[in-house]
C-alpha positions as CSV (number, residue, x, y, z in Angstrom):
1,X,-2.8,-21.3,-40.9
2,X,-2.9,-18.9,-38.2
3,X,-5.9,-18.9,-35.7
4,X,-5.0,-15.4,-33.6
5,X,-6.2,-12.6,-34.5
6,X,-3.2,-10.8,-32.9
7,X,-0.1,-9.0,-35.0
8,X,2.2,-11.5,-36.5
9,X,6.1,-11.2,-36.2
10,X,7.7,-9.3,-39.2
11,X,11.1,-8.9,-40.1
12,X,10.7,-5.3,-39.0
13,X,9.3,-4.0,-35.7
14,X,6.0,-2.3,-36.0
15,X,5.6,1.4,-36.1
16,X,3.8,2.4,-32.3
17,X,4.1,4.3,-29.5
18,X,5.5,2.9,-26.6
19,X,4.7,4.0,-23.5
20,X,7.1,1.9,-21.3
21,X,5.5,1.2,-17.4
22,X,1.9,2.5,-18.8
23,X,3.1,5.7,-18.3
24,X,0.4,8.4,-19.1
25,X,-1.8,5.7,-20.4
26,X,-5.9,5.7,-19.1
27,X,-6.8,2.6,-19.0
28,X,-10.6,2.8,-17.3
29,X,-12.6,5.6,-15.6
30,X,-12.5,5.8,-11.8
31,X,-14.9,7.6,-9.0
32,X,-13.0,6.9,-6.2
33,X,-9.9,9.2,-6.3
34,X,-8.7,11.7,-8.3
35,X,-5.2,13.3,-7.8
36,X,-2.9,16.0,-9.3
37,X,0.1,15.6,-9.4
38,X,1.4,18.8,-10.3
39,X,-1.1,20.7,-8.1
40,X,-0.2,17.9,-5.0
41,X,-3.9,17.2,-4.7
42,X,-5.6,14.2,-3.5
43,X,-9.1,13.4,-3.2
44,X,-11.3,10.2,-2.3
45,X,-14.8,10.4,-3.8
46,X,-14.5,14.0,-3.9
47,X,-13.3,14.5,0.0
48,X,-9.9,16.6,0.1
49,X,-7.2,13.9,1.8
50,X,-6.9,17.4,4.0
51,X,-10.2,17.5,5.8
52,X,-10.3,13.5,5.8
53,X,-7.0,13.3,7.9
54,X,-7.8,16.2,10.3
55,X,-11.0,15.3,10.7
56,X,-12.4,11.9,10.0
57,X,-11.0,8.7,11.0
58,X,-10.2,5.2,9.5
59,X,-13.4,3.4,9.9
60,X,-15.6,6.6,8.7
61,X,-13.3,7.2,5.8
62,X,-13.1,3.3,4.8
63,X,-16.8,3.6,4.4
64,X,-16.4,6.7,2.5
65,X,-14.6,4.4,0.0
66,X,-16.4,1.2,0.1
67,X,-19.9,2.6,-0.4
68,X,-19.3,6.3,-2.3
69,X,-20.1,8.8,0.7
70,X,-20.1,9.5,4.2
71,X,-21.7,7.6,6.5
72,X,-24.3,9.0,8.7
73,X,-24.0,8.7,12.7
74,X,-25.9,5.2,12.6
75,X,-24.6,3.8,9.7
76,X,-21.1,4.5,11.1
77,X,-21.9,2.7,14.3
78,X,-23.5,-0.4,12.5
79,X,-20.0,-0.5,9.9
80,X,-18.0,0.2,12.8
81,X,-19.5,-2.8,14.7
82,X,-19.4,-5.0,11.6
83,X,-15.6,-4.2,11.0
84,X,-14.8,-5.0,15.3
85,X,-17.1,-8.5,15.0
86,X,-15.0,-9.4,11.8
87,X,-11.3,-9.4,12.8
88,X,-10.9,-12.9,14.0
89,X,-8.8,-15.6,11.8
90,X,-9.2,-19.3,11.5
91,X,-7.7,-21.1,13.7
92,X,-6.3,-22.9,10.2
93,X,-4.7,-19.2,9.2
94,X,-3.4,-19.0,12.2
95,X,-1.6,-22.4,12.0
96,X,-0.4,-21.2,8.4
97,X,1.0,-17.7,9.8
98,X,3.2,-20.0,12.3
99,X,4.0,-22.1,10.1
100,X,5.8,-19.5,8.3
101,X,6.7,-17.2,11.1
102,X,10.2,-16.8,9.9
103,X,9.7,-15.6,6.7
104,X,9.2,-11.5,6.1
105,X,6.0,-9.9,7.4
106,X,4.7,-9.3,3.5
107,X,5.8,-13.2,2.9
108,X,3.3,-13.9,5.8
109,X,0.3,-11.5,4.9
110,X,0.0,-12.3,0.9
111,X,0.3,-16.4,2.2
112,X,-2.4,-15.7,5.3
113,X,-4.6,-14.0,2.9
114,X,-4.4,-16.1,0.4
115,X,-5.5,-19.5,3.1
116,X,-7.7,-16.6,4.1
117,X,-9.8,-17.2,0.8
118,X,-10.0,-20.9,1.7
119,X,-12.3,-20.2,4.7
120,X,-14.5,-17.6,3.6
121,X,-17.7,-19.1,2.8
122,X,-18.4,-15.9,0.2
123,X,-15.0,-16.3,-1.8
124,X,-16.6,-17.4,-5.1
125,X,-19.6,-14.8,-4.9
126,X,-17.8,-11.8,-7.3
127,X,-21.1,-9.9,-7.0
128,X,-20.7,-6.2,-5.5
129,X,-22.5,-6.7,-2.5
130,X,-20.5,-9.8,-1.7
131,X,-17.2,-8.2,-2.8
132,X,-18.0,-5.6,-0.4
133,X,-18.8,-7.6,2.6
134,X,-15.6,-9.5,1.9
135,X,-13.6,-6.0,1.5
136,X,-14.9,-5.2,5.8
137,X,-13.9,-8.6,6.6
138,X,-10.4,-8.4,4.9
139,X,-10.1,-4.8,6.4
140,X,-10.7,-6.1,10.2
141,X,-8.7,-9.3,9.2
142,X,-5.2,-8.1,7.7
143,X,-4.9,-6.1,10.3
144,X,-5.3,-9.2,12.6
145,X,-2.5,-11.3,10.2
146,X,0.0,-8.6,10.9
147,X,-0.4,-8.7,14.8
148,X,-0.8,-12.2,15.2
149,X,2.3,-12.6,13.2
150,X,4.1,-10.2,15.3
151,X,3.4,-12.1,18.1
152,X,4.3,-15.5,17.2
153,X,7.5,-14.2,16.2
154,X,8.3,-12.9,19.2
155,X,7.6,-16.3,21.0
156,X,4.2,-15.0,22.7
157,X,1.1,-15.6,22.6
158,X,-1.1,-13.4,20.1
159,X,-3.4,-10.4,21.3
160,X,-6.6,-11.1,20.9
161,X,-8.9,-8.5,19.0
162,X,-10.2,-5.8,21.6
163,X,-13.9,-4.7,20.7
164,X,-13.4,-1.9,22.8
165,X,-10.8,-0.5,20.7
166,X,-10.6,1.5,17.2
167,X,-9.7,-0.3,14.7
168,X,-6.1,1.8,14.6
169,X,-5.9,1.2,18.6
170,X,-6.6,-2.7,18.1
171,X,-3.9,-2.9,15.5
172,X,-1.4,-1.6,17.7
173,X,-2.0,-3.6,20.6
174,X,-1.8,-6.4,18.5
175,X,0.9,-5.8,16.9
176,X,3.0,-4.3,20.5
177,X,0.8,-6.8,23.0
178,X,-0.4,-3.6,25.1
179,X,-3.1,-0.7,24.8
180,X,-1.7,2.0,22.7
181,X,-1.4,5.8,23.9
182,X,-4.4,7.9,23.0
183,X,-1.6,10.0,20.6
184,X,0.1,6.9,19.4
185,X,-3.8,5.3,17.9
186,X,-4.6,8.7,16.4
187,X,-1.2,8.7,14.8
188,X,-1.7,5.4,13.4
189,X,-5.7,6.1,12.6
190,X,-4.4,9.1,10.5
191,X,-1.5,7.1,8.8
192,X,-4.0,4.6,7.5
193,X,-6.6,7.2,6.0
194,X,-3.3,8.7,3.9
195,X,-2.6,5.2,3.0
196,X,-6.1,3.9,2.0
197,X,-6.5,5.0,-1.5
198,X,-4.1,6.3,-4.2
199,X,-5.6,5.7,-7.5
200,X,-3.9,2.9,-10.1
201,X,-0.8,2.6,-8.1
202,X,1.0,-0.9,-8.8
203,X,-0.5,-2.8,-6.4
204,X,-4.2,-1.3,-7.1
205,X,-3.7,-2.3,-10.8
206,X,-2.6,-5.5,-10.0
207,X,-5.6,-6.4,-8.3
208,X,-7.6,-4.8,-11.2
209,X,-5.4,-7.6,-13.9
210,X,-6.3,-10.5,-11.5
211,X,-10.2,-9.4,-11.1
212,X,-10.2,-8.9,-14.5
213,X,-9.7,-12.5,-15.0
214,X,-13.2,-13.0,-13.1
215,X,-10.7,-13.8,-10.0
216,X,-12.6,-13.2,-6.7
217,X,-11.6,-10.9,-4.0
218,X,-8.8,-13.1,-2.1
219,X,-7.0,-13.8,-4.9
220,X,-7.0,-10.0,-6.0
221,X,-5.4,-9.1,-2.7
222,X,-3.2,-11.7,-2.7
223,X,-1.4,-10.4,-5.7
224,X,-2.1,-6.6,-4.7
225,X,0.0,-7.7,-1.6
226,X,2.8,-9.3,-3.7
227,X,3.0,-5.9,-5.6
228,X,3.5,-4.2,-3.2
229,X,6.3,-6.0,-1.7
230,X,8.4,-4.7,-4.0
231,X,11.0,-2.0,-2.7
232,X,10.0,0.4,-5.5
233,X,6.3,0.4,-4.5
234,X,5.9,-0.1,-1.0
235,X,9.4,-0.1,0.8
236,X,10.0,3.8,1.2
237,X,9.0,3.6,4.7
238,X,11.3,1.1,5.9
239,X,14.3,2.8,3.7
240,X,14.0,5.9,5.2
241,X,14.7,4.7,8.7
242,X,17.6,3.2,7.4
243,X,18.9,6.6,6.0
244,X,17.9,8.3,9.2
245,X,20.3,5.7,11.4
246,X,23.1,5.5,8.9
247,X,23.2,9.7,8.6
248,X,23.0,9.5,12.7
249,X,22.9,13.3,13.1
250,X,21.6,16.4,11.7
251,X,24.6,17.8,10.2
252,X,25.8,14.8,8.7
253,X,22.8,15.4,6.2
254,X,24.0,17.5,3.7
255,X,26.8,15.7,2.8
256,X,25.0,12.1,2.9
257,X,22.5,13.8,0.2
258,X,25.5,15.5,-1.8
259,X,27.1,11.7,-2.2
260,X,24.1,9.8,-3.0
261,X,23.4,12.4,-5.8
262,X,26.6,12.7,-7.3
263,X,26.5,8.7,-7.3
264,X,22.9,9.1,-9.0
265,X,21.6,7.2,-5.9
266,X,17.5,8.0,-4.9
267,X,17.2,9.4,-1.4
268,X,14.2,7.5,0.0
269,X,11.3,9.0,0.7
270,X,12.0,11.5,-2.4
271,X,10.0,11.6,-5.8
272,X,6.6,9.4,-6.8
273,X,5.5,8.4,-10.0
274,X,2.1,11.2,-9.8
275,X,3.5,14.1,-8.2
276,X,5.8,16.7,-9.3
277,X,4.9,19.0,-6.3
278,X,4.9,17.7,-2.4
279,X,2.5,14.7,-1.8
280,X,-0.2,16.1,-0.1
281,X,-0.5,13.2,2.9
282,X,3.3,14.4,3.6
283,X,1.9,17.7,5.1
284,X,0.2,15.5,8.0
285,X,2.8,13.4,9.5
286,X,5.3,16.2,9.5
287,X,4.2,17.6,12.6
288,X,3.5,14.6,14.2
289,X,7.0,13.6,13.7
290,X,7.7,16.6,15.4
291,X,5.6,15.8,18.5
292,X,6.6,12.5,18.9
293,X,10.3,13.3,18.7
294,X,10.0,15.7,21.3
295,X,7.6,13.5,23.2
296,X,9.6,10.6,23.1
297,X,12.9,13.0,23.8
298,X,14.2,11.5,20.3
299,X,14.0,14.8,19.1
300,X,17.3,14.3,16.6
301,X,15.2,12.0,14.1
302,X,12.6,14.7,13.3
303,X,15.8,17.3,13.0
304,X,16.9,14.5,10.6
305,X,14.5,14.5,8.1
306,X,14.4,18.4,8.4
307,X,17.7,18.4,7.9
308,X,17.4,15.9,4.5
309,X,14.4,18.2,3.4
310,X,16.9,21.0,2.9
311,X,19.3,19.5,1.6
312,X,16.8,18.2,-1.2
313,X,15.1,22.0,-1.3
314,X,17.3,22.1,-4.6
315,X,15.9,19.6,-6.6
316,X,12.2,20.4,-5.8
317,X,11.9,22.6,-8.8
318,X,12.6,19.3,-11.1
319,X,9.8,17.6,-9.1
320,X,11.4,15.6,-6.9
321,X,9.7,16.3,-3.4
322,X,9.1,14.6,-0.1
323,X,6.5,12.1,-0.2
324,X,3.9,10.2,2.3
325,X,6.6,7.4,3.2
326,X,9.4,10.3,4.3
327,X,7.7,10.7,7.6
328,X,5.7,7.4,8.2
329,X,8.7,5.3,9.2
330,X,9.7,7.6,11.6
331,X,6.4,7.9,13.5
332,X,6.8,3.6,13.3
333,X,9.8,2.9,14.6
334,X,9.1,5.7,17.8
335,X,6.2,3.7,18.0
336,X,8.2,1.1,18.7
337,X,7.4,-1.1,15.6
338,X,9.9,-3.1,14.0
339,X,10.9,-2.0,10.3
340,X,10.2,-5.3,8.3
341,X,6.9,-4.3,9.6
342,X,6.5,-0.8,7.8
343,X,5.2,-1.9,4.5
344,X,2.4,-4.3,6.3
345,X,1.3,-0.9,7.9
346,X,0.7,0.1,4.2
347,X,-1.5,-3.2,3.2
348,X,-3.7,-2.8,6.3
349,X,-5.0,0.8,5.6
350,X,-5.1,0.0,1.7
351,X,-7.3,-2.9,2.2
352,X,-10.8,-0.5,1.4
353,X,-8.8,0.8,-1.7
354,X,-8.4,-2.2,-2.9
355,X,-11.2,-3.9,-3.0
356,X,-13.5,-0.8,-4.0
357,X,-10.7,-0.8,-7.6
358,X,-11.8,-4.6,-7.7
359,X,-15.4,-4.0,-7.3
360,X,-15.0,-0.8,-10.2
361,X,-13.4,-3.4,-11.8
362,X,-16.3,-6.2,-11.7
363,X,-18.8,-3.5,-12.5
364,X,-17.9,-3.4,-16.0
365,X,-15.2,-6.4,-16.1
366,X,-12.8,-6.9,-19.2
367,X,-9.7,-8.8,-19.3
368,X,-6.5,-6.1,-19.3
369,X,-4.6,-7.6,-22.3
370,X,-2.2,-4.8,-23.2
371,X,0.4,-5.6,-26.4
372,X,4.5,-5.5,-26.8
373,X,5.3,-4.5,-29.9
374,X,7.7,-7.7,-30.9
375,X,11.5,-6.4,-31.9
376,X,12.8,-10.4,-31.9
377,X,14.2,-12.3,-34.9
378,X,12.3,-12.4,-38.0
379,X,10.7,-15.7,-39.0
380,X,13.2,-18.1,-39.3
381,X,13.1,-22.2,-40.0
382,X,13.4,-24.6,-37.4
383,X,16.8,-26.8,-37.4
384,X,16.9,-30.4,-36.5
385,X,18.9,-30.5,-33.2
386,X,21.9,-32.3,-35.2
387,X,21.8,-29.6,-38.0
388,X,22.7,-26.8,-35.3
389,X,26.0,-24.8,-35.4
């Protein structure tokens, strides 16, 4: 007798809908961002991504996301000072993180976060308010991971945190072992508000499965971080530079595009699952690739991407458009960051996303348990093993 209350094999697969990858499918109702794709329109808690990465910065827009609105001009201070007193490590993570120094940067993160979990003395507390408080600690610490990691690959000693630095400005001294430019830790301040929050991407409802499971924070993130590995959710960046170098010079373009199409080949930084029109965080690095091309008298990589723009003006009308990751590795690697390091730069402004989906998820928590529909053998008797053909 059967104790599952579940649909039982047949010899026929059942009549349903499939929607394969979730696609179209609402799974929950969300206040933190809403976007359209075919309009290109992205908002957190009602704040066009516009006026947030013109005007705002990192730390004002994380607390935008964690707590639901802006912050006034002391309760920015006291979050600001929370997030620069929070972005130490263990001396134990940092043991881990050389221990595995070797290994890719997003190896190192989702394994540092996850010790991470072992040493925060709130990890088992799922309630909001501790969720929360967890979510500014992760937000100082990741960002501390990827320059500490940085450094001990490089056979030097890590950076400590600077207090008297942005959080943008403190990630890149980590992660380059000097003070940042004024223009290089605004460029990096406004590439983490485009990256902070993007809905029920992959990674975000990855996190959501594991805190549905009554999972705490740490482990959440961990997994969000694994997601996001992946080439097809986080790797744009770092492909894109790679297309830049192999195409070498503007009028190479063209043809580089013709042959990847005709071979039905993506050109990276092309196309997203949401929008069918440009994204809308595109818009803002554009010119600052621009900028820093000319600034850094490197101006061929910004005449580059124009260039593949162009030749992919043609294919807009089907919806496949320059997205957010086109013009992010570029600002990187003139930076001077490596490229394995790219898709880190993504997990340390997506840290407030994260945990806010986790803490929507808590609020009114139940297991995701979606179904396959089963198109395997019918029932069939079991053999004995010397009864086998």
């Amino acid at each position: 007798m059967t104790t599952t209350d579940e649909p039982q094999p047949t010899s026929a697969a059942p009549e349903v809908a499939i929607h394969r990858g979730l696609n179209g499918v609402y799974f929950d109702r969300s206040g933190v961002s809403f976007i359209d794709g075919r309009e290109g329109t992205l908002l957190y808690r009602g704040y066009s991504i516009h006026d947030l990465a013109e005007r705002s910065t990192f730390e004002e827009t994380a607390y935008l996301l964690l707590y639901g609105a802006l912050p006034t001009r002391t309760q920015l201070a006291e979050f600001d000072a929370e997030l620069r007193a929070s972005r130490a490590i263990p001396e134990g993570v940092t043991a881990v993180i050389d221990a595995v120094r070797h290994a890719h940067p997003m190896e190192v993160l989702r394994t540092a976060i996850s010790a991470l979990g072992a040493f925060d003395p709130e990890v088992a507390d799922n309630s909001a308010e501790a969720t929360r408080r967890k979510g500014v600690r992760l937000t100082a610490q990741v960002a501390t991971i990827v320059g500490t990691h940085q450094a001990l690959r490089q056979g030097r000693a890590p950076t400590p945190p600077n207090p008297a630095l942005s959080h943008a400005a403190n990630f890149l001294a980590m992660v380059l072992g000097a003070p940042p430019s004024e223009r290089a830790a605004r460029l990096m301040d406004k590439d983490l508000i485009l990256h902070a929050e993007h809905g029920s991407n992959a990674s975000a409802f990855t996190a959501r499965v594991v805190a549905g499971t009554d999972a705490n924070l740490h482990a959440a993130l961990t997994a969000a971080v694994g997601a996001l590995s992946g080439p097809a959710h986080g790797g744009a960046a770092e492909n894109v530079m790679r297309m830049a170098q192999e195409i070498e010079e503007p009028e190479r373009a063209a043809e580089y595009v013709k042959r990847l199409r005709a071979n039905r080949e993506p050109v990276m930084g092309f196309g997203h699952r949401v929008y069918r029109a440009e994204d809308p965080r595109a818009r803002h690095l554009r010119e600052d690739v621009k900028a820093l091309s000319l600034e850094m008298e490197e101006p061929k990589w910004y005449a580059i991407l124009e260039a593949v723009v162009e030749a992919m003006r043609p294919y807009a009308r089907l919806g496949v458009n320059v997205n957010v990751d086109f013009y992010a590795g570029v600002i990187y690697y003139l930076l001077g960051i490596p490229e394995d390091l790219f898709v880190p730069i993504f997990a340390v402004g997506r840290v407030p996303g994260w945990t806010v989906q986790v803490i929507e998820q808590q609020e009114h928590n139940i297991l995701i348990r979606p179904l396959t529909a089963y198109n395997g053998p019918p029932p069939r008797p079991y053999l004995p093993l010397d009864a086998r053909a």
